[in-house]
VOGU-3710 file (C-alpha; in Angstrom, 3 decimals, decimal comma):
1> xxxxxxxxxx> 210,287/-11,004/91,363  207,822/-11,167/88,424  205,199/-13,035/90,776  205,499/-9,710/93,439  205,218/-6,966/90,386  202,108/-9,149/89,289  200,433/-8,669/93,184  201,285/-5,190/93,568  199,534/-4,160/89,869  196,832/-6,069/91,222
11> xxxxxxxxxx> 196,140/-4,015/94,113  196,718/-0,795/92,676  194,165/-1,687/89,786  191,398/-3,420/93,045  192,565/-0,151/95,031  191,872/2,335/91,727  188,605/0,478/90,947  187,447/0,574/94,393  187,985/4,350/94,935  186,686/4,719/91,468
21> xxxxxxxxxx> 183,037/2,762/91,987  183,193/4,952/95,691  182,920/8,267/93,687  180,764/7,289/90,620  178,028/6,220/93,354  178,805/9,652/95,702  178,949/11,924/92,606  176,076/14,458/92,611  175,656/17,349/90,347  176,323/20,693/92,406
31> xxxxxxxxxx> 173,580/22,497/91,641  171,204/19,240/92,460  172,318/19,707/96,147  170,832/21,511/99,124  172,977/22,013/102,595  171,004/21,982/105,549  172,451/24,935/107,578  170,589/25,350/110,784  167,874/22,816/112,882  165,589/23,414/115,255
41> xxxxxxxxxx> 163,907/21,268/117,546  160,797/21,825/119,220  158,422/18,619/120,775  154,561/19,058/121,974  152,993/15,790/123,524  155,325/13,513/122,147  155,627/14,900/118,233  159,284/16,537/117,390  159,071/18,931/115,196  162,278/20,117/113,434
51> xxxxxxxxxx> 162,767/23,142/111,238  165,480/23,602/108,618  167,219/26,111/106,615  168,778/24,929/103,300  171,033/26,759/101,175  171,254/26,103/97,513  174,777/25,334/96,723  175,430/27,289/93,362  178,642/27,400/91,214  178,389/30,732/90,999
61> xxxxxxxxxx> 177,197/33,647/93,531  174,870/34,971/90,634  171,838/33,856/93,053  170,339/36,822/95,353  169,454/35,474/99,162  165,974/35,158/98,284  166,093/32,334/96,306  169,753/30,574/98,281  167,277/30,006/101,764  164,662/28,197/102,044
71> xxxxxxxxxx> 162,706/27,024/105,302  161,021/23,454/105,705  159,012/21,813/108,991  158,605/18,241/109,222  157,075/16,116/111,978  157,570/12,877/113,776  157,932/10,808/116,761  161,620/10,623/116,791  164,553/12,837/114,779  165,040/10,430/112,070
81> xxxxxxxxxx> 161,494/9,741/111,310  160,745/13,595/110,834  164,004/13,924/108,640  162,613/11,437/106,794  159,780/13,204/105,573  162,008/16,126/104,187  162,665/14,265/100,993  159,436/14,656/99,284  159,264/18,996/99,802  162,856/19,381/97,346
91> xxxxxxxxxx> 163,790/17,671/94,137  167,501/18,311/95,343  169,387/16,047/97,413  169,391/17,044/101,163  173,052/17,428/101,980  173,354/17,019/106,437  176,897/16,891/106,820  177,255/20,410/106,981  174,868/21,960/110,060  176,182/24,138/111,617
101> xxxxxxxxxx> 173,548/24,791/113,965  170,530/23,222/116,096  168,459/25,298/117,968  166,225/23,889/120,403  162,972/25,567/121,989  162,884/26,345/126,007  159,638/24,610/126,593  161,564/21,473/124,422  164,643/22,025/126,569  162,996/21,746/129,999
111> xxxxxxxxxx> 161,851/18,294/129,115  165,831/16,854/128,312  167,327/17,743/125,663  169,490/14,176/125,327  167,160/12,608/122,823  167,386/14,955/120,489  171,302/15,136/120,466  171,822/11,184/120,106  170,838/11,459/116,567  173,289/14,039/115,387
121> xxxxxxxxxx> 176,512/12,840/117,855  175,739/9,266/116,538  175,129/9,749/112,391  179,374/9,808/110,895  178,047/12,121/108,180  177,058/15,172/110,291  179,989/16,888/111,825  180,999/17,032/114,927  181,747/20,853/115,454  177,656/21,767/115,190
131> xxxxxxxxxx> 177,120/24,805/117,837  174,306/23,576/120,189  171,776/26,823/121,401  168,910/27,036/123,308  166,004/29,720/121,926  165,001/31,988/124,997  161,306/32,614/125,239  160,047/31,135/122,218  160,202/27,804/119,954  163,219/27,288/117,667
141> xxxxxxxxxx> 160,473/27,052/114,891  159,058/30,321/115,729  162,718/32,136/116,064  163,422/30,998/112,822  160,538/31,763/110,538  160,616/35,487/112,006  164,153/35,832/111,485  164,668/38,021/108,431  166,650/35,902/106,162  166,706/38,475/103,728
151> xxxxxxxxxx> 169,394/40,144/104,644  171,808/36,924/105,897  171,550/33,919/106,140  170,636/32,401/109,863  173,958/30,281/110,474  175,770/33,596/108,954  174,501/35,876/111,035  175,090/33,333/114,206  178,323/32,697/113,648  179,184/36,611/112,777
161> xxxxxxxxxx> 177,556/37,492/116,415  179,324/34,487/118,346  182,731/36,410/117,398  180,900/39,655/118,161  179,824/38,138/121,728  183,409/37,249/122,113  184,515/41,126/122,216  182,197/41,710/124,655  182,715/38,540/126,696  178,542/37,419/126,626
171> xxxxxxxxxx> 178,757/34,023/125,536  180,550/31,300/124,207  180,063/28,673/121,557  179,147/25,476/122,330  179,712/22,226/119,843  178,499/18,747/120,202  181,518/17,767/121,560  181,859/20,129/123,970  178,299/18,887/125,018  179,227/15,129/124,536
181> xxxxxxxxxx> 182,231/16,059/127,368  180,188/18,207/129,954  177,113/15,982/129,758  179,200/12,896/130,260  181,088/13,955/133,030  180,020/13,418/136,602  182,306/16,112/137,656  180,563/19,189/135,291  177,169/20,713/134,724  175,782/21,320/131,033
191> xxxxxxxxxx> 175,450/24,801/129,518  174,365/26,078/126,501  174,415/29,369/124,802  171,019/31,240/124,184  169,340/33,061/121,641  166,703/35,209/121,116  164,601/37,805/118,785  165,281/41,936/119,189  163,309/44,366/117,694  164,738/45,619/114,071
201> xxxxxxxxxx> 166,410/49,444/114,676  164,487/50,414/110,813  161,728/48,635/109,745  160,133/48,388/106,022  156,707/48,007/105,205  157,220/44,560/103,825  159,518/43,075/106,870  157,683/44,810/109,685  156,814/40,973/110,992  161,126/40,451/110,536
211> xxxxxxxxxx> 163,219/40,619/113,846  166,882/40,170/114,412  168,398/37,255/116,569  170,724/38,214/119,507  172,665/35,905/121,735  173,073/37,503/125,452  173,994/34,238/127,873  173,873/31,093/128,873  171,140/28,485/129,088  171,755/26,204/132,279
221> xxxxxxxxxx> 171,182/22,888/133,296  170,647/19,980/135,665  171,644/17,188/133,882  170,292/17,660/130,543  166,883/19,633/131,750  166,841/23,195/131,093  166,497/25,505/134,646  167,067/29,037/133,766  168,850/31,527/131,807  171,717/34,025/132,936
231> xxxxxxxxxx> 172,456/37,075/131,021  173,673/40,834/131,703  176,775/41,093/134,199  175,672/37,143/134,972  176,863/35,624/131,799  180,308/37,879/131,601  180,923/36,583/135,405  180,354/33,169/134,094  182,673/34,052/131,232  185,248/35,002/133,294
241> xxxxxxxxxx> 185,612/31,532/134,735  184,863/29,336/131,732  185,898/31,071/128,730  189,304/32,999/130,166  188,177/35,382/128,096  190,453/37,877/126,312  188,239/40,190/124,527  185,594/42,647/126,079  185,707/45,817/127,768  184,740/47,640/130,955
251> xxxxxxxxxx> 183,792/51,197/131,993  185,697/53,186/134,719  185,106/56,928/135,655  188,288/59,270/136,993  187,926/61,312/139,966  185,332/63,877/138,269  183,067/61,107/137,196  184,375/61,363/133,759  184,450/57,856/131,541  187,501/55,311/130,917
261> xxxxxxxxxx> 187,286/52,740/128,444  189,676/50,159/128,569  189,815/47,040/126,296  190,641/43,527/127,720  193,808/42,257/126,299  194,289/39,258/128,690  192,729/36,878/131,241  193,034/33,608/133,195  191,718/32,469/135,988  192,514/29,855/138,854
271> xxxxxxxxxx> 191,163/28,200/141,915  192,375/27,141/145,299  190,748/24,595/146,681  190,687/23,288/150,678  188,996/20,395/152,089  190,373/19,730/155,112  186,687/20,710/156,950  183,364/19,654/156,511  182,670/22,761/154,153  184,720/22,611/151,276
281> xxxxxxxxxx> 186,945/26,240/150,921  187,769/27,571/146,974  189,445/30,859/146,263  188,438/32,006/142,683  191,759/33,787/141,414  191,172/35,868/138,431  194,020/37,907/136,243  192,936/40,452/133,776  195,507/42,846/131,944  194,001/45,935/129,843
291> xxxxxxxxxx> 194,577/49,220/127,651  193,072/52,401/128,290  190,967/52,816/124,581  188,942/55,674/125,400  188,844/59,024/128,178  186,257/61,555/128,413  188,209/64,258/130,470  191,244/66,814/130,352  193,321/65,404/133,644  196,120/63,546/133,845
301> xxxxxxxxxx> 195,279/60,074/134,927  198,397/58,046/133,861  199,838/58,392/136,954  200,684/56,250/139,445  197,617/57,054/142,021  195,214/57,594/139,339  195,941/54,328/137,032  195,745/52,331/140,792  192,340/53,773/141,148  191,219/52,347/138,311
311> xxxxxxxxxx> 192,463/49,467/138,389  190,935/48,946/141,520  187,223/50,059/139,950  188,578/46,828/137,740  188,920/44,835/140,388  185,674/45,497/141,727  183,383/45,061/138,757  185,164/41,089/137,936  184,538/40,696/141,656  180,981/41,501/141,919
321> xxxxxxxxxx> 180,402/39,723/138,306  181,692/36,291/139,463  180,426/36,792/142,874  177,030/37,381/141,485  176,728/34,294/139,007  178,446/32,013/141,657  175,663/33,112/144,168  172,976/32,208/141,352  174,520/28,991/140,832  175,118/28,013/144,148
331> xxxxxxxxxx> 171,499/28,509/144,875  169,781/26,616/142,248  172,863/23,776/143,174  174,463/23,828/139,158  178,029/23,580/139,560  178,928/24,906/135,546  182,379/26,267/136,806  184,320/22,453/137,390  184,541/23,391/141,199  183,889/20,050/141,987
341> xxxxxxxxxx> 186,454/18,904/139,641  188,687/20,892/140,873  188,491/19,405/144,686  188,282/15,902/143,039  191,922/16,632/141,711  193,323/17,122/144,757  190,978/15,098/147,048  190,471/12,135/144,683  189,834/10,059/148,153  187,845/12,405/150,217
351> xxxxxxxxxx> 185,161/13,248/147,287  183,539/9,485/146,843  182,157/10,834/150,113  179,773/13,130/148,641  179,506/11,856/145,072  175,659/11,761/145,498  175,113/14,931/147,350  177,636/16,791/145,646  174,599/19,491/144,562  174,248/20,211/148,124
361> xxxxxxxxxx> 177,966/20,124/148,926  178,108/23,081/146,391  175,658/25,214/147,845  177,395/25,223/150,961  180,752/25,702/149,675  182,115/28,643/150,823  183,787/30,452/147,905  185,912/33,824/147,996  186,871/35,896/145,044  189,926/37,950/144,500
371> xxxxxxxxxx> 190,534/39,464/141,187  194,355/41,138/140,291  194,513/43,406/137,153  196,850/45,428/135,360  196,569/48,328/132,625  199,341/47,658/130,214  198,356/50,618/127,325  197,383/53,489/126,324  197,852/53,311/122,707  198,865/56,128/121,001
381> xxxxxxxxxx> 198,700/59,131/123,499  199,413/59,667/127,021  197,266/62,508/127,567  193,725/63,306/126,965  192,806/64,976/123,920  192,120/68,169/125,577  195,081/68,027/127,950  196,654/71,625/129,304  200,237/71,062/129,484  200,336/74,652/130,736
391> xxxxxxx> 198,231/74,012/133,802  200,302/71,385/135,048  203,293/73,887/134,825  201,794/76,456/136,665  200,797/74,220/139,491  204,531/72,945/139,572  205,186/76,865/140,190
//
């Protein structure tokens, strides 16, 4: 008995000494640490360039934004090497395990963007969750310096417009695991969101150089080389398929041409797939449910032929968004939906035929679209604000 209580003190005290060295040699004063926030990634004849934000990690939130950013380039021939030679521009330590961001430039993207991800899914100390992005006409170096980080910081103001992007169904994040998955599947194509610079609505004297970012899209892929950009009515058809989104909103009109809001409350989406000819078959099922937010005119149009009208105006705008993306995406032979994933489930057999044409499979396939929606809501009136109860009485006369 004595001999056990002897082993077990001496593992707690190897144990408690252990964990003790661990954090002596870890410990770092606060205010001697710098997080990088955001990367970008641009290459030009074989030199990476990456750009950084850091923000000061203070104590306190005495500290205005001027002096909580700061902006470093460093070059090399590989990630590591250029991260490297951020050590001698701060005497803070460089904290990576928080980025929450890389950016990469177009021109870098078109040449594979692979490389420059093995660094960051590999290293244990930078997390997993980073949102990958792709900078739309422009270098990530150059989107960043004209960013004005005066008035937020970059991976702030990203993160604020990825939930903003989600109300209106644009885009969707993407993390380095969600890239790890798509670009390691032989059944999925890669997609990115993308970013880009907007004019600011007021400009000062001192920030006229100072744009705003804006995300509006998707950056697509073959393999893991950048071929285009969708946006506009594009990227909310692709949204309908990949992000079941639930958030967003369209525009109607009653019969006098006057506006109907209605909010998105719901969505999901399906596919039926048929192989049993040459050309592969897939129905693209969509179902949306919505509230009426907003009307513009004095009828009555919660009734039964009126709210079927617009739900049928519904119909018609999810079917001409998916129908358009799928028609972009069948031509350039990207299949980012998971149709072929899809036919693999329930043809496991019958795809190993076409494993290595499957690009050309997909630009055959012939796909149909039929979207099914529903208006729940109308919040808390029935009738327009302007409704004449009295004029539907006299027509009742």
């Amino acid at each position: 008995m004595f001999k056990k209580i002897i082993i077990l003190l001496s593992i707690t005290i190897v144990t408690i000494s252990s964990l003790t060295a661990c954090k002596i040699k870890s410990k770092t004063d606060i205010g001697m640490r710098e997080t990088v926030t955001v990367v970008g990634v641009d290459e030009v004849d074989g030199i990476i360039t990456l750009t950084i934000t850091l923000s000061l990690i203070q104590p306190t939130e005495a500290i205005s934004i001027d002096s909580k950013v700061s902006i470093y380039t460093a070059e090399g021939s590989s990630m590591f090497e250029a991260i490297q030679k951020f050590h001698p521009y701060t005497d803070r330590i460089m904290f990576w395990g928080q980025v929450n961001y890389m950016i990469i430039g177009e021109d870098t993207a078109k040449l594979g963007i692979n490389k420059y991800l093995d660094l960051f899914a590999r290293d244990h100390e930078i997390k997993q969750n980073m949102k990958i992005l792709v900078a739309q006409g422009m270098t990530a170096n150059e989107l960043i310096k004209v960013t004005d980080l005066k008035q937020s910081p970059l991976d702030d103001t990203l993160t604020s417009l990825f939930s903003d992007g989600k109300n209106i169904s644009s885009n969707n994040e993407v993390s380095t695991l969600d890239y790890l998955q798509m670009i390691s599947s032989d059944k999925s194509c890669l997609y990115l969101p993308s970013v880009k610079t907007t004019e600011k609505m007021e400009k000062k004297e001192k920030d006229e150089d100072k744009k705003l970012v804006m995300l509006d899209g998707y950056a697509i892929f073959k393999e893991d080389v950048l071929e285009g950009f969708v946006e506009g009515s594009m990227a909310k058809g692709m949204n309908w398929l990949i992000n079941d989104s639930n958030a967003g909103y369209m525009t109607l009109y009653d019969k006098e041409g006057k506006i109907v809001v209605v909010e998105l409350t719901g969505c999901k989406h399906s596919f039926e797939v048929n192989y049993d000819s040459k050309i592969p078959k897939v129905k693209i099922k969509v179902e949306c449910t919505t509230n009426i937010v907003e009307y513009h005119g004095k009828e009555d149009i919660f009734t039964h032929d009126e709210i079927g009208d617009l739900m049928e105006q519904q119909n018609e705008i999810i079917e001409n968004e998916v129908l358009e993306i799928v028609d972009y995406l069948q031509k350039v032979k990207i299949d980012v939906l998971g149709i072929n994933d899809e036919i693999y489930h329930k043809y496991p057999i019958k795809t190993k035929d076409y494993e290595d044409i499957w690009p050309d499979i997909f630009a055959e396939t012939d796909i149909s679209v039929k979207a099914e929606t529903t208006i729940d809501r109308t919040y808390n009136i029935n009738h327009p604000v302007e409704y004449d109860e009295n004029k539907d009485e006299s027509k009742e006369k």
